[in-house]
C-alpha positions as CSV (number, residue, x, y, z in Angstrom):
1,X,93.9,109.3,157.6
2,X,93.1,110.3,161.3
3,X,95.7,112.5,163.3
4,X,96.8,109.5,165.4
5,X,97.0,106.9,162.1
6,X,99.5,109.5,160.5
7,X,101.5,109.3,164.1
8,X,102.2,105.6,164.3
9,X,102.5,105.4,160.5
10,X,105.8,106.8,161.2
11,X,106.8,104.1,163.1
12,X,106.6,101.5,160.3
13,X,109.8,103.3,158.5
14,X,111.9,101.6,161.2
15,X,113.9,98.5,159.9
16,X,116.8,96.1,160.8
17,X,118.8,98.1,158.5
18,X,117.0,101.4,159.6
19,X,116.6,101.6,163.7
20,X,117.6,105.1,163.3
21,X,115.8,108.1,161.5
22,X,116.1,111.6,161.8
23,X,113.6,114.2,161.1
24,X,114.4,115.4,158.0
25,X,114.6,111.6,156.5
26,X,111.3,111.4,158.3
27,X,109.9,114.1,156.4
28,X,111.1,112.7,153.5
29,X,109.7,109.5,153.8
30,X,106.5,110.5,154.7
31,X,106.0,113.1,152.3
32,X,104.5,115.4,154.9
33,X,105.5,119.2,156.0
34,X,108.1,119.2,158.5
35,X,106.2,121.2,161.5
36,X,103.3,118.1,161.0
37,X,106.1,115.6,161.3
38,X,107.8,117.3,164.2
39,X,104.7,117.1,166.6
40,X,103.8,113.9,165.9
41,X,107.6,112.9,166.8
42,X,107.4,114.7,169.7
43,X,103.9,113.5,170.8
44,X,105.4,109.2,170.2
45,X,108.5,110.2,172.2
46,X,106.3,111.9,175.1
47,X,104.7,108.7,175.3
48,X,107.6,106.8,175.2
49,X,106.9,105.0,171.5
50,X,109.4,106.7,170.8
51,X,113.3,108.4,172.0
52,X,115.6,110.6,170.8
53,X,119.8,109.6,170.6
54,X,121.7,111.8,172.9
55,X,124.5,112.8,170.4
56,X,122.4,112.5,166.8
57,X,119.1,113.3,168.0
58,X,118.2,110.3,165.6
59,X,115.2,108.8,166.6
60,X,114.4,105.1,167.5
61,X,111.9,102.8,169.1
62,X,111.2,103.3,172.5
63,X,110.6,101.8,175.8
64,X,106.9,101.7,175.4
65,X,106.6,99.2,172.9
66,X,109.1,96.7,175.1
67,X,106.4,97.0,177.7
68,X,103.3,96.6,175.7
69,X,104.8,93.8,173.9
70,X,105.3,91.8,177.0
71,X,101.8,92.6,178.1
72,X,100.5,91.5,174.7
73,X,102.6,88.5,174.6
74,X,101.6,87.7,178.5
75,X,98.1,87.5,177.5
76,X,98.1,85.9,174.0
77,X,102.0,84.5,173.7
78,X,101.9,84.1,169.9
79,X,105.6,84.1,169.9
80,X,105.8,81.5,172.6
81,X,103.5,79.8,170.8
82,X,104.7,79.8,167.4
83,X,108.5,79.3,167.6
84,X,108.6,75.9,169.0
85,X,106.0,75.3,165.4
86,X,108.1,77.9,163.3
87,X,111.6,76.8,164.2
88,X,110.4,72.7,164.0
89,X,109.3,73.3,160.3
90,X,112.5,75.0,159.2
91,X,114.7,72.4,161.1
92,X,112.5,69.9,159.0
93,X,112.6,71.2,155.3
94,X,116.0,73.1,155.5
95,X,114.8,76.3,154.3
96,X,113.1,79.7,156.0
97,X,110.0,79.7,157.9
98,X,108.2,82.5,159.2
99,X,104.6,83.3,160.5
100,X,103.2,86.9,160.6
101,X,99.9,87.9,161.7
102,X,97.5,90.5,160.4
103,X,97.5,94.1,160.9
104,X,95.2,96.2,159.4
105,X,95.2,95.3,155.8
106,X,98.8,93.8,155.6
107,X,100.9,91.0,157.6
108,X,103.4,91.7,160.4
109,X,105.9,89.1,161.2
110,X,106.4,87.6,164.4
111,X,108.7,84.9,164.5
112,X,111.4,83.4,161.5
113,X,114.1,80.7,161.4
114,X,116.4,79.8,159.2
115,X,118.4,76.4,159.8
116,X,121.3,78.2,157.2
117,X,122.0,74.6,155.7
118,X,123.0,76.1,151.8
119,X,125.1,78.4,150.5
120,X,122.2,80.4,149.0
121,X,119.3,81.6,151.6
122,X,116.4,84.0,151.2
123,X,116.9,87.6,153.0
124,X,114.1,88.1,155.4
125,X,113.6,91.4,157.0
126,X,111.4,90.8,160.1
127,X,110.8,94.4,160.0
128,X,109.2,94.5,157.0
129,X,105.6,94.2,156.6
130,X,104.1,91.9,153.8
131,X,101.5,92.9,151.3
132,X,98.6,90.7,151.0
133,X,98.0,90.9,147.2
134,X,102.0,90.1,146.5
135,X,103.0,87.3,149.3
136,X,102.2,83.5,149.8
137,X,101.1,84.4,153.2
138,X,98.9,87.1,152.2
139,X,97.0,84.9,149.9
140,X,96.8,82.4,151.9
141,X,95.0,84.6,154.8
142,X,93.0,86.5,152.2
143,X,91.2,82.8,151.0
144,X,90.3,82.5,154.3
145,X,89.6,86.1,155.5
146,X,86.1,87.9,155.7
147,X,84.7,89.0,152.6
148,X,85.0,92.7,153.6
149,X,88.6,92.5,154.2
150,X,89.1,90.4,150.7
151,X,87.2,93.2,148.8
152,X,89.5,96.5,150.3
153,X,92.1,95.4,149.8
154,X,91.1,93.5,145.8
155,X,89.7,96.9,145.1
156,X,92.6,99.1,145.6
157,X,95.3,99.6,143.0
158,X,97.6,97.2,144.1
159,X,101.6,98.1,144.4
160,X,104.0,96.3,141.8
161,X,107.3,95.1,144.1
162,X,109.3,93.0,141.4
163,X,108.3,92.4,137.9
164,X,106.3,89.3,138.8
165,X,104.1,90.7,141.3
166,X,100.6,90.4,140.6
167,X,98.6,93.1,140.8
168,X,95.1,92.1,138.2
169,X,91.9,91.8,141.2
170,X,90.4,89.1,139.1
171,X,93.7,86.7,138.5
172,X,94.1,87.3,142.0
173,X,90.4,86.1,142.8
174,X,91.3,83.2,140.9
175,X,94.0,82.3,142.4
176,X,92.1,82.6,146.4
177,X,89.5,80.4,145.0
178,X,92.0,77.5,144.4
179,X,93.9,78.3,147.6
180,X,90.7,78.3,149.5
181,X,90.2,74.0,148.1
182,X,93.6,73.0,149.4
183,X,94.7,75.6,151.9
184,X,97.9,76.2,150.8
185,X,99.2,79.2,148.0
186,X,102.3,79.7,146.0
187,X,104.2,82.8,144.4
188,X,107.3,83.1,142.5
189,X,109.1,86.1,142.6
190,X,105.8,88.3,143.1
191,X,107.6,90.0,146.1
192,X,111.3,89.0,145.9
193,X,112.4,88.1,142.5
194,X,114.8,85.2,143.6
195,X,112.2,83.8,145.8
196,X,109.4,81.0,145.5
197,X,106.9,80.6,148.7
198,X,104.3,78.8,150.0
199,X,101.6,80.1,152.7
200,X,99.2,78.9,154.5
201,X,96.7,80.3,157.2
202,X,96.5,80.6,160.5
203,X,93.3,80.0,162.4
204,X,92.8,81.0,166.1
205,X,89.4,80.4,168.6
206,X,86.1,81.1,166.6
207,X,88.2,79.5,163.4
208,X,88.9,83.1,162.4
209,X,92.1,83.6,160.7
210,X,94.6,85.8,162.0
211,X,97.6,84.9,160.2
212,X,100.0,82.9,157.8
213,X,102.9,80.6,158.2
214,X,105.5,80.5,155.1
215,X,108.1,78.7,153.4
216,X,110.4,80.2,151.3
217,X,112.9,79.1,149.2
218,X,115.9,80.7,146.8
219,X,114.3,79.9,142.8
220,X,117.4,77.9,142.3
221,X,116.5,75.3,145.0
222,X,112.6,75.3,144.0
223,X,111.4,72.1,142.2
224,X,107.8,71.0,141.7
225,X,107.9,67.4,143.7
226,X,109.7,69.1,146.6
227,X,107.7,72.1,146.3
228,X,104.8,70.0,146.8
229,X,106.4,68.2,149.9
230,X,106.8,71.5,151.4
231,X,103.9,72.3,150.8
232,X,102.4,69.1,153.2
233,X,104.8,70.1,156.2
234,X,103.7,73.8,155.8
235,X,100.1,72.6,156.0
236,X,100.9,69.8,159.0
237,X,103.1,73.2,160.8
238,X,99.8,75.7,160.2
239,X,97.9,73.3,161.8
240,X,99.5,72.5,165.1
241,X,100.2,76.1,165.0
242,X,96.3,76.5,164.5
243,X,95.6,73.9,167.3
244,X,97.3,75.3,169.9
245,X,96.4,79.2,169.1
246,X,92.6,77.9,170.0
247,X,91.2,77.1,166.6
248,X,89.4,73.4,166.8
249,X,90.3,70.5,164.2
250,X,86.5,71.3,161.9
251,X,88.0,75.0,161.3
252,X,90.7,73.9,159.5
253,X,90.8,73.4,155.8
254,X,91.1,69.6,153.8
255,X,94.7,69.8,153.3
256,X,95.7,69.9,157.1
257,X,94.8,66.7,157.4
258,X,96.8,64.9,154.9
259,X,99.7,63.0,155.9
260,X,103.1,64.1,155.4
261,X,105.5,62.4,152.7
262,X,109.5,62.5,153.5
263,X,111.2,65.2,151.7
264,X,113.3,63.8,148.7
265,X,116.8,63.7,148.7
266,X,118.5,67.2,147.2
């Protein structure tokens, strides 16, 4: 891991329940000697990735990122792009929605929505980044990602995050192969115990895949004919997402094209 890789790692410990970190937790979470972990705070706040509190001397996000985030978004407005798509879907099936896109070998959210309509909803941290091997999303970009992406990350040990998670390269290939014929994957509890989700890709110009959209949905709530109803707006959702992001209509897989059946009464 390169000098500048170790730097920004340390910005993927902030959270929504973690905007804050001092140095010593820093040291801590990265496992690396304190004078390492010093300069490379230093060096992200120079540059404005990163400032310090005036009173704690906590650290949090800085300016920078604000910036280059609106330049990003001024040339390729994902988020522009997407909520309209995200926020539509959840209105539709009652539950979350979310789409992430890939960054380096795991997903980053970008946008969520949550119409709040039951008592029980899933937690989402749109801070946290996703694992491929152990999210609906991940699957779903991983059956329709190059092989050399597919093959890191299947020939890695994979983490365990709940006692479902799935972590065998060849059940997992398996599983790609069948998402790869309809376009759509499911897990239960393979990243959040309580939780059952469906992913599916997202394609952008070229037909490359850069993404996944989700739905998620508490366990107590999932049921196979909804699930599979869910499963047809998620795929109608990825591809007007897919559609407008540049891919064309040939790119996308069979199950985009299906029509969509009305959700069943709860």
């Amino acid at each position: 891991m390169g000098t500048i890789t170790k730097a920004l790692e340390l910005l993927t410990f902030f959270s929504s329940n973690q905007s804050q970190i001092g140095l010593t937790q820093f040291v801590k979470l990265s496992g690396r000697d304190k004078a390492t972990v010093h300069r490379h705070l230093t060096e992200l706040e120079q540059n404005g990735f990163l400032e310090q509190h005036p009173e704690s001397r906590a650290y949090r996000l800085g300016p920078a990122l604000l910036r280059l985030a609106a330049v990003r978004e001024a040339g390729f407005p994902v988020r522009a792009l997407l909520r309209p798509v995200v926020e539509g879907l959840s209105e539709q099936v009652g539950e979350l929605a979310h789409a992430s896109l890939l960054q380096g070998d795991a997903l980053s959210p970008v946008i969520h929505a949550d119409p709040r309509l039951h008592g029980t909803q899933v937690h989402f941290d749109p801070a946290e980044v996703l694992p491929l091997h152990a999210t609906s999303s991940g699957l779903a970009l991983l059956a329709f990602a190059d092989n050399a992406l597919r093959e890191r990350v299947l020939s890695r040990p994979l983490s365990m995050h709940t006692g479902h998670t799935i972590t065998d390269a060849a059940t997992l290939r398996r599983m790609i192969d069948d998402v790869r014929q309809t376009g759509i994957s499911q897990l239960s509890g393979a990243f959040d115990e309580e939780v059952v989700s469906q992913g599916a890709p997202l394609f952008a110009e070229g037909g490359r895949v850069i993404g996944a959209m989700s739905i998620a949905v508490p366990r107590v709530r999932a049921r196979p004919d909804r699930d599979a109803i869910l499963g047809r707006h998620l795929a109608e959702a990825a591809r007007k997402a897919s559609l407008s992001l540049g891919a064309e209509v040939q790119d996308l897989p069979p199950l985009f094209h299906a029509p969509v059946s009305k959700l069943p009464a709860d």
